[in-house]
C-alpha positions as CSV (number, residue, x, y, z in Angstrom):
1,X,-13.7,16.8,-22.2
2,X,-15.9,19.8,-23.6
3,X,-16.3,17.8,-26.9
4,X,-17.2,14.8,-25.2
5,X,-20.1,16.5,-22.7
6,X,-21.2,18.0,-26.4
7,X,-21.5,14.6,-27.7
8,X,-23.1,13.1,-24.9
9,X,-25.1,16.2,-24.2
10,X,-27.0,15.7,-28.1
11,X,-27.4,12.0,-28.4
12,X,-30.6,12.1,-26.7
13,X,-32.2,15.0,-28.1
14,X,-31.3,13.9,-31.6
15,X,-33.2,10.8,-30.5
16,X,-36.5,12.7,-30.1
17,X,-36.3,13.4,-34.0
18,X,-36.7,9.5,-34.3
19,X,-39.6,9.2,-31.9
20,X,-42.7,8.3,-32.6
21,X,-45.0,10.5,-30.5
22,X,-48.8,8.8,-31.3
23,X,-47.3,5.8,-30.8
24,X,-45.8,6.1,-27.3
25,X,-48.9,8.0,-26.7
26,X,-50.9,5.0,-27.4
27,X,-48.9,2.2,-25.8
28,X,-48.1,3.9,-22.6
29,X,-45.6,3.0,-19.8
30,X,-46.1,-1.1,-20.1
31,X,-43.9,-0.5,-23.5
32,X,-40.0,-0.6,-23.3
33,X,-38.8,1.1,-26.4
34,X,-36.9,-1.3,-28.9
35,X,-34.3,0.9,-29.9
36,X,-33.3,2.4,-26.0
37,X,-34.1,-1.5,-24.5
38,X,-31.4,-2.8,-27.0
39,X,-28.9,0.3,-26.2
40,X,-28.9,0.2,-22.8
41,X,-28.9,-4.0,-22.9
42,X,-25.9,-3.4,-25.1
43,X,-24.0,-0.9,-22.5
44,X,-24.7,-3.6,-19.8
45,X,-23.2,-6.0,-22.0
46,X,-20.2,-4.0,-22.7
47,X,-19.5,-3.1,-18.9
48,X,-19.9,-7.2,-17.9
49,X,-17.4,-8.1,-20.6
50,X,-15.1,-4.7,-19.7
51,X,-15.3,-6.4,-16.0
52,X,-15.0,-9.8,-17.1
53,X,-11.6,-8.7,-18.8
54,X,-9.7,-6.6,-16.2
55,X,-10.6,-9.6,-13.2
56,X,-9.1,-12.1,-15.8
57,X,-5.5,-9.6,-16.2
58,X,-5.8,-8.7,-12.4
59,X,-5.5,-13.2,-11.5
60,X,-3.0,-13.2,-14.0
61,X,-1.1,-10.4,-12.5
62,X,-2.0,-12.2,-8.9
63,X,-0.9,-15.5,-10.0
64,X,2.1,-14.8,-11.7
65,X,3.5,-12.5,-8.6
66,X,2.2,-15.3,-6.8
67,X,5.0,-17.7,-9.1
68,X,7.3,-15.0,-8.7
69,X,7.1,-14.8,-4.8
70,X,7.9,-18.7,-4.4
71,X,10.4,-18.7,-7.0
72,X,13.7,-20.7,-5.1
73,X,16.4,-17.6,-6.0
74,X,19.6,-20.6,-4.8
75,X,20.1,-17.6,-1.9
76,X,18.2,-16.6,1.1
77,X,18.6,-13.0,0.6
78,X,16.1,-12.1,3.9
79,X,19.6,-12.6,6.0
80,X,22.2,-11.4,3.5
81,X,23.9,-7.7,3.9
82,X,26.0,-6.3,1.2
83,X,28.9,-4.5,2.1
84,X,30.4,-2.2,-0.6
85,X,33.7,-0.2,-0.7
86,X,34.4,3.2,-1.8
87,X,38.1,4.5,-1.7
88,X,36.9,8.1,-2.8
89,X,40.2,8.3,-4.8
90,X,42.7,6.9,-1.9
91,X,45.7,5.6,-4.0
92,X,45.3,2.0,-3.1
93,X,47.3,-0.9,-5.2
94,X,45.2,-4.3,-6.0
95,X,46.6,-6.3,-3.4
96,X,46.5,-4.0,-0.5
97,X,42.3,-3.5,-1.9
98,X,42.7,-7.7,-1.5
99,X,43.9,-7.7,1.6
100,X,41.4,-4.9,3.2
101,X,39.1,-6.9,2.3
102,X,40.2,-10.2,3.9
103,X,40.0,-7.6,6.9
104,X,36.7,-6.8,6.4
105,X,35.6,-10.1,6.0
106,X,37.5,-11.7,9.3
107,X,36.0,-8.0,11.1
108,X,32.4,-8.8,10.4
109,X,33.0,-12.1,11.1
110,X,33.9,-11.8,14.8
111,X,30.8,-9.4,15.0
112,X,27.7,-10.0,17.4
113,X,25.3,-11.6,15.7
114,X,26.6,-12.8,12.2
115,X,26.7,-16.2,10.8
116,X,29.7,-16.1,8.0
117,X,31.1,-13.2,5.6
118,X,32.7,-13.7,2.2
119,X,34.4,-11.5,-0.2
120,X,32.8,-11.3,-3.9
121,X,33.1,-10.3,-7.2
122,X,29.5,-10.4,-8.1
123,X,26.4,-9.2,-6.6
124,X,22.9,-10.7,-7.4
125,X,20.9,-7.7,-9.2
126,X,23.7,-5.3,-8.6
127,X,27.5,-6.5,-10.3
128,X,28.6,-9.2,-12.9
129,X,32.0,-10.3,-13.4
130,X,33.1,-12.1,-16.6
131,X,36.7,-13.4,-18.7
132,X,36.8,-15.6,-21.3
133,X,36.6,-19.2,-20.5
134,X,38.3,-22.2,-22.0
135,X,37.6,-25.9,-22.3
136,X,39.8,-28.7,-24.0
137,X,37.4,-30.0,-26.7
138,X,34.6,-27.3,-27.3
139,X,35.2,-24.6,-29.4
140,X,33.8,-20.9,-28.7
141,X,32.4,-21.8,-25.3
142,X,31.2,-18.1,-25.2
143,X,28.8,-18.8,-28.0
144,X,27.1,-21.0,-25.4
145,X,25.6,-18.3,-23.3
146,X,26.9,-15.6,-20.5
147,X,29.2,-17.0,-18.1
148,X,29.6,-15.1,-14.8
149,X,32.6,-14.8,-12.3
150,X,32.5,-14.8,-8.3
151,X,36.0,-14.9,-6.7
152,X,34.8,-15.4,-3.3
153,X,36.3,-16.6,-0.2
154,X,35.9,-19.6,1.8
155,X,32.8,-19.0,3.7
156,X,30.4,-17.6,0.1
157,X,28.4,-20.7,-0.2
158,X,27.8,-20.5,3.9
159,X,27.0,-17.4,3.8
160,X,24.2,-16.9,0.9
161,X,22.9,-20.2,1.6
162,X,23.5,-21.7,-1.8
163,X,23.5,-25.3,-2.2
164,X,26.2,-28.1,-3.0
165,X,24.7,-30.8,-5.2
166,X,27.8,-32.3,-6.2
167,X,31.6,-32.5,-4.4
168,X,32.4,-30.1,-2.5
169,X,32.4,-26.2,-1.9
170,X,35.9,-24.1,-1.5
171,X,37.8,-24.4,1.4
172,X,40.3,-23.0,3.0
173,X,43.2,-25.3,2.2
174,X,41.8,-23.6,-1.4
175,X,44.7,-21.3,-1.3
176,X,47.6,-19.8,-3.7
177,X,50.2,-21.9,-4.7
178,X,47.8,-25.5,-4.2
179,X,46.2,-27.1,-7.1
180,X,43.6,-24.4,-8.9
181,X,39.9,-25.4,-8.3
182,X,36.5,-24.3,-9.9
183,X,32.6,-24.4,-8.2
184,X,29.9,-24.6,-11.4
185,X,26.4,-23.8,-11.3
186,X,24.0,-26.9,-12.5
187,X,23.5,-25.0,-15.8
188,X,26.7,-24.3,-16.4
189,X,27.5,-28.4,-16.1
190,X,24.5,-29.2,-18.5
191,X,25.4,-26.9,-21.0
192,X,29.2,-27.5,-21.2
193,X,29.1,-31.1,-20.5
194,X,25.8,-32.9,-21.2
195,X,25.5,-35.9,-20.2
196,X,28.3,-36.3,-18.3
197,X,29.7,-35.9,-14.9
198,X,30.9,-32.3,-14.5
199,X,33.2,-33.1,-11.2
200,X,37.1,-33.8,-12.4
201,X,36.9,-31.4,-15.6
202,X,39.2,-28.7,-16.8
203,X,38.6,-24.9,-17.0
204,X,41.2,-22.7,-18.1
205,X,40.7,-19.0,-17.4
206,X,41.5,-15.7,-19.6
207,X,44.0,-17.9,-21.9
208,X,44.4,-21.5,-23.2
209,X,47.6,-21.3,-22.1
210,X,47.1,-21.2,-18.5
211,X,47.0,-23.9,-16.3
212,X,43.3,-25.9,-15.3
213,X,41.0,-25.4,-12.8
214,X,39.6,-28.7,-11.9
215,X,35.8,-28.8,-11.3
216,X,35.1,-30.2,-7.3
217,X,31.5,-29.4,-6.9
218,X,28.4,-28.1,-8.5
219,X,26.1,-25.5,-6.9
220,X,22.3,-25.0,-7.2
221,X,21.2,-22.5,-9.6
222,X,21.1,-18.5,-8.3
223,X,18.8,-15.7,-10.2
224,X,21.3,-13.0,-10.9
225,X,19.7,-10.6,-13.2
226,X,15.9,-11.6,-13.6
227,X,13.2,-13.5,-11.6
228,X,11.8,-14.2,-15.0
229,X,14.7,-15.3,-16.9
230,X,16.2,-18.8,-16.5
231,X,19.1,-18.6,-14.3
232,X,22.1,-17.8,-15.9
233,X,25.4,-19.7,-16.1
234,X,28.0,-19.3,-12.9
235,X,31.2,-20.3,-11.5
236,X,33.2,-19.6,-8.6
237,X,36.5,-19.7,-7.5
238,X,38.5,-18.8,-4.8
239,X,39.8,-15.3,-4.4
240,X,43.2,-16.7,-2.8
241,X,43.9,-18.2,-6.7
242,X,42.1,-15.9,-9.0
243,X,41.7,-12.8,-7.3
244,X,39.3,-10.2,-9.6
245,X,37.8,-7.8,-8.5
246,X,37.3,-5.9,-4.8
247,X,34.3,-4.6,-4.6
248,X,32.5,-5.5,-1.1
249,X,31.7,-8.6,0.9
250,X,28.8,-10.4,1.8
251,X,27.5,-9.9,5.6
252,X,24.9,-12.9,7.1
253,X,23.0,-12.4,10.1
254,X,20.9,-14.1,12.6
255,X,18.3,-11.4,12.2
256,X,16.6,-9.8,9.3
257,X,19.6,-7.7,7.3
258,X,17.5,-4.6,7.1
259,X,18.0,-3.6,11.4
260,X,21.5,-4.5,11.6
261,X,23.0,-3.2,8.7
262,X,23.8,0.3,10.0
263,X,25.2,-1.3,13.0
264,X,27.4,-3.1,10.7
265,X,28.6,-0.6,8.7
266,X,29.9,1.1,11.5
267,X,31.8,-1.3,13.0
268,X,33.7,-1.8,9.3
269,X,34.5,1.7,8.8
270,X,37.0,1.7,11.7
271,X,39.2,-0.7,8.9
272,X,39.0,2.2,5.9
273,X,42.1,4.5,5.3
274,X,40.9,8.3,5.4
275,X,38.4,9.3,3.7
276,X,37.2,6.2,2.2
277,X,34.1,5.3,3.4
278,X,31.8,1.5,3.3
279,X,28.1,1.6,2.2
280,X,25.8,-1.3,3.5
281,X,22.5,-2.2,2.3
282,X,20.5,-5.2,2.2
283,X,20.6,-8.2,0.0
284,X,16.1,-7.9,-0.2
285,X,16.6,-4.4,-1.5
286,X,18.5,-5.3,-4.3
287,X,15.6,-7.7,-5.6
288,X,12.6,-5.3,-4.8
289,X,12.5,-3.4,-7.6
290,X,12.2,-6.2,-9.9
291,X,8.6,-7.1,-8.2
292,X,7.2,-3.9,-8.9
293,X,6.0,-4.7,-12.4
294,X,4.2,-7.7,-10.5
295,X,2.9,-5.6,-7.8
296,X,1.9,-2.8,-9.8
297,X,0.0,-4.7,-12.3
298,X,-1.9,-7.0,-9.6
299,X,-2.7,-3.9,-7.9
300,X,-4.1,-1.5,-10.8
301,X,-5.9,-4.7,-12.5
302,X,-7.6,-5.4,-9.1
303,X,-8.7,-2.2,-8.4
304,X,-9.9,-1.3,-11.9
305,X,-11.7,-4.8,-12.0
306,X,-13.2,-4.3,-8.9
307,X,-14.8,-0.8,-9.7
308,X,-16.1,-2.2,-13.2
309,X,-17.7,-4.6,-11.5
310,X,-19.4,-2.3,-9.0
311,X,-20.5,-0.2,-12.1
312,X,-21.9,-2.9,-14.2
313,X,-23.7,-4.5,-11.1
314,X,-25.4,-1.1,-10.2
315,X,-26.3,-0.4,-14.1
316,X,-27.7,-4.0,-14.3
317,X,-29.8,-3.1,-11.3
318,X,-31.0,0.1,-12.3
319,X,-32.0,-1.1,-16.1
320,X,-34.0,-4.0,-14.1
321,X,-35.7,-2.3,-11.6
322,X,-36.6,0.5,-14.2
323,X,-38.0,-3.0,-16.5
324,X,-40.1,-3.7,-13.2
325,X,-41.2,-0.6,-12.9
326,X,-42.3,-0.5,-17.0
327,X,-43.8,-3.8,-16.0
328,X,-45.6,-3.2,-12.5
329,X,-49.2,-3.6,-14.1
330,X,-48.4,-6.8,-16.2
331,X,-47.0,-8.2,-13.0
332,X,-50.0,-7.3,-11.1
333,X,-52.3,-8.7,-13.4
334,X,-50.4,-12.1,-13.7
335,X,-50.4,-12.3,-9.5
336,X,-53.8,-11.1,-9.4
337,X,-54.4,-14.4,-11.7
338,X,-52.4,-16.4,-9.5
339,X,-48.9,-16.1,-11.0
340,X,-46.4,-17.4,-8.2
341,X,-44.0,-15.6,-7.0
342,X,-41.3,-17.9,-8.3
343,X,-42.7,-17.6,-11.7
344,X,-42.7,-13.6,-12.0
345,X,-39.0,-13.9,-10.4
346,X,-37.6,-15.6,-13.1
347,X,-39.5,-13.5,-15.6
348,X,-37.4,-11.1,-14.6
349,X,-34.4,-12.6,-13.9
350,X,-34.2,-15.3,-16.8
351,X,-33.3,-11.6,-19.3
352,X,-30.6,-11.0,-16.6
353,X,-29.0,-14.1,-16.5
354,X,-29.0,-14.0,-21.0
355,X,-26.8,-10.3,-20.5
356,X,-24.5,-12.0,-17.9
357,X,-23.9,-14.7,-20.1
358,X,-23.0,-12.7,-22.5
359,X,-21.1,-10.2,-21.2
360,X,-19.3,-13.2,-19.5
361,X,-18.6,-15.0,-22.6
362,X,-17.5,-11.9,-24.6
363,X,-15.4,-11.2,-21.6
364,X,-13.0,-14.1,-21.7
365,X,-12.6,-14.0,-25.6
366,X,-11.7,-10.5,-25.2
367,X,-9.0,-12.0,-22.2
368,X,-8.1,-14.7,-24.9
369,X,-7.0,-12.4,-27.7
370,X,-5.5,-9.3,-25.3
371,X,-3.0,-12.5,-24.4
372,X,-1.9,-13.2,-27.7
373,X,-1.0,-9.2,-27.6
374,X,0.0,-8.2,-24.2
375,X,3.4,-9.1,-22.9
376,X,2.5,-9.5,-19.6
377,X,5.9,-10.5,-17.2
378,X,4.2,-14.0,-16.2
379,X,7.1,-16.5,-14.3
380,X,5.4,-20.2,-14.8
381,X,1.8,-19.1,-15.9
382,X,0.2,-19.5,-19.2
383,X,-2.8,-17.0,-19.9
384,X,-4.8,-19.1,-22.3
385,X,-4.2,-22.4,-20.1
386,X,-7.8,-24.0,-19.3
387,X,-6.4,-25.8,-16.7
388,X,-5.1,-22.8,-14.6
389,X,-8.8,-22.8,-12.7
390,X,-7.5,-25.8,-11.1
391,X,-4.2,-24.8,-10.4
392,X,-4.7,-21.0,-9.3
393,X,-8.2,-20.4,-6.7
394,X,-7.9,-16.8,-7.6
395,X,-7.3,-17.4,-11.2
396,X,-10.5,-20.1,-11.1
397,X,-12.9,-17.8,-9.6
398,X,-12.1,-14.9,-11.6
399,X,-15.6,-15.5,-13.6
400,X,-16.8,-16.5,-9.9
401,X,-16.3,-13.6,-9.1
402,X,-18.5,-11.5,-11.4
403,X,-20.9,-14.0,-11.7
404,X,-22.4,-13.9,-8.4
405,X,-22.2,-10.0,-8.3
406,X,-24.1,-9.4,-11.2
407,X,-26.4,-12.0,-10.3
408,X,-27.3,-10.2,-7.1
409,X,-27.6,-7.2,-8.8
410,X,-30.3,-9.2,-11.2
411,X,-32.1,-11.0,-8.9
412,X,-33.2,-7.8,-6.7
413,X,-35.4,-6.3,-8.2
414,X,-37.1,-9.5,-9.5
415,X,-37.5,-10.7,-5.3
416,X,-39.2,-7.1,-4.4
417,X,-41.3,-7.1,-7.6
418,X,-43.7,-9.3,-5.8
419,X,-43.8,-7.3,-2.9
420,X,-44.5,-3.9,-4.0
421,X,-46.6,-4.7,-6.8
422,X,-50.4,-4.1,-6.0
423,X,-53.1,-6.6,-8.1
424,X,-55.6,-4.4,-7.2
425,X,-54.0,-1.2,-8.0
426,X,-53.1,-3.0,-11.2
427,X,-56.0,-4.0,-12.1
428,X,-57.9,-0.2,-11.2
429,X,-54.9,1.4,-13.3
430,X,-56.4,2.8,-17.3
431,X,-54.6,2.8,-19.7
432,X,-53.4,6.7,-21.0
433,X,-55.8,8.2,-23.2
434,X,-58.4,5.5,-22.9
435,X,-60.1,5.6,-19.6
436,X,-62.1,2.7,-18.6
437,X,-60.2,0.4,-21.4
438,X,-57.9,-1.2,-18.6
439,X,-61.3,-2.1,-16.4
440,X,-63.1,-3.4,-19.5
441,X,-59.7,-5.3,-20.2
442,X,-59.0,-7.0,-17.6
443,X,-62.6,-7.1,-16.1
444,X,-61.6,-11.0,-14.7
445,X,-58.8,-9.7,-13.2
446,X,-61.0,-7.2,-11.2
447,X,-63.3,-9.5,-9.7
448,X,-60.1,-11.7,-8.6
449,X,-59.0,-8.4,-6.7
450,X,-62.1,-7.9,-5.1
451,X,-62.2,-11.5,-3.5
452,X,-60.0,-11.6,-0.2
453,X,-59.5,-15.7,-0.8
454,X,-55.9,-15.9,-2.7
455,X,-56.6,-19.3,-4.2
456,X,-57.8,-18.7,-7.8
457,X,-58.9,-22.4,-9.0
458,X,-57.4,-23.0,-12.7
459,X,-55.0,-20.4,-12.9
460,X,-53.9,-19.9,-16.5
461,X,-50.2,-20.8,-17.6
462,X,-48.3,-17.3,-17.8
463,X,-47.0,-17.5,-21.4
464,X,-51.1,-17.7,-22.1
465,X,-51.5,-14.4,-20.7
């Protein structure tokens, strides 16, 4: 910080070295300065483009937690408590772990206020279950992607709200000792059987050895692990046939989970031996955390787009109105000679509106190549798609948005330049060091201020003046 206050501290004074004192002596205020007018047009530049790029990242950011938001998860998770168990080192053999968990799940059922429970293997965002899986006539089917487990009871596909687009969902006459069955996910079926109808196929688990699982149904895709990611590849079966696993059940409500999942967990804990003890939280909060790189970026792009764009919009007005001010006897003159108003307005606005441009232009290249670069987590966007203005409002007016507020910031001092500025105090102003030159100068001019009539008959063009 001390270095940098230096630095900033000496720029100007080494600019003194530079000057040329006779003459700014002899050209007064109504002269600009080359070398500062082209720095500080340059620093206005920079700050419009600077602004230009965080509003483009902040709709990106917007849009894709936008795409995020309405992305269908195959579950309604808003609904959905998750029930886990922990024996805190009870001795407990698998099927007595089974079978307090059948209790569980027939307990929450006959509660106030829930819909269905279901025992499962695997939790979305929290647990994955997965064996080896085996299909007469491929080869290797685990070199075809990840394919995960849920031994689940009757009532899972009730209870998370996934849908059945083909067959059937388990049952209860889905029991042990009746003929094995299997639930696959729509990806699943595409990837193992292209082409073809999935329902009536065989699935051997663990070994080759073991007996088929015939396919009765296929499910609607779930998200599992990523919003981003495509969904992975699932199966279910029921936990009567292939029981794996006891972890927890699945709990759905009438109401929003987040209330009623105390209530819940204390009405199950009656059902735990000793010190073992249930934990219950909902489904939602499980999926949170994966929106806070959406959230966060939306919100720091926003807010650091919005206060470049307040910066650049008050420098723009402050290098303007300190032009005007540079310019106050020009633009009394050119009134005094019947300049209209709308004609000294885009004097001054017409440089404005060249920066803007600019800064707007260099602004969305900039955007352009930081998108080749950044990995932003975008679900169904594309950052160099022209046609997102289109599809996204907030996307489309992210150059709207600057636009406009540097424009404002332009055009204000250009509307009360014709109001402050006096033709006759113009017009009685010398120039420094030569008194008298202004009135011999612009001698017309005088005469013009000293008539009260403000109709001045053949007004000369202003690019002739």
């Amino acid at each position: 910080m001390t270095f940098t206050a230096i630095v900033c501290g000496l720029a100007p004074a080494l600019l003194v070295f530079r000057a040329d004192l006779v003459a700014g002596l002899r050209g007064g205020v109504r002269e600009g300065g080359g070398p500062r007018s082209r720095l500080r047009s340059g620093l206005l530049i920079a700050q419009g483009a600077l602004s230009m790029l965080l509003l483009v990242g902040a709709a990106l950011f917007v849009s894709s937690l936008r795409a995020v938001r309405a992305e269908p998860l195959g579950y309604d998770p808003a609904q959905i408590t998750y029930v886990e168990q922990n024996l805190r080192g009870v001795p407990m053999p698998d099927d007595e772990r089974y079978r307090l968990l059948d209790r569980l799940v027939t307990r929450a059922e006959a509660l106030p206020g829930v819909v269905a429970a279901t025992r499962t293997t695997s939790v979305p965002f929290w647990t994955d279950w997965s064996i080896d899986l085996f299909v007469p006539g491929i080869d290797s089917v685990g070199k075809l992607g990840d394919f995960i487990l849920h031994s689940v009871s009757s009532g899972y596909f009730r209870t998370m709200g996934t849908a059945i687009l083909e067959g059937r969902g388990l049952v209860d006459a889905d029991r042990a000792g009746s003929e094995p069955v299997i639930v696959v996910s729509r990806s699943m079926a595409h990837v193992i059987w292209p082409n073809q109808p999935a329902l009536g196929k065989c699935v051997k688990l663990e070994a080759d050895s073991l007996p088929c699982h015939v396919v009765v149904g296929v499910a609607e895709d779930i998200k599992r692990g990523s919003l981003s990611a495509d969904p992975g590849l699932q199966y279910y079966v029921p936990a009567a046939q292939y029981p794996a696993g006891a972890f927890g059940i699945l709990v759905r409500t009438t109401r929003p989970a987040a209330p009623m999942a105390e209530s819940i967990r204390r009405s199950l804990q009656a059902e735990m031996p000793g010190p073992a003890y249930l934990t219950a939280q909902p489904l939602d909060r499980l999926i949170a955390p994966q929106m806070v790189p959406w959230e966060l970026g939306a919100t720091m792009f926003t807010l650091f787009g919005g206060l470049a764009l307040l910066v650049a919009s008050v420098g723009l007005y402050s290098v303007l109105a300190y032009g005007v001010a540079q310019r106050r006897q020009e633009l009394g003159v050119r009134i005094a000679l019947g300049a209209r108003v709308v004609t000294v307005l885009r004097l001054v606005v017409r440089d404005a509106m060249q920066l803007m441009l600019v800064a707007v232009a260099l602004g969305l290249c900039a955007a352009l190549a930081a998108a080749r670069c950044a990995a932003v987590p975008h679900v169904a966007t594309r950052p160099r798609d022209p046609c997102r203005c289109r599809r996204d409002p907030f996307a489309g007016e992210s150059g709207g948005r600057i636009c406009p507020g540097l424009a404002r910031g332009a055009c204000r001092p250009g509307h009360r330049a014709p109001q402050r500025v006096s033709p006759k105090m113009a017009c009685q102003t010398a120039a420094p060091g030569r008194p008298g030159a202004a009135v011999s100068a612009y001698q017309p001019a005088r005469r013009l201020c000293g008539q009260r009539t403000t109709i001045v008959p053949r007004a000369p063009e202003v690019g002739s003046i």
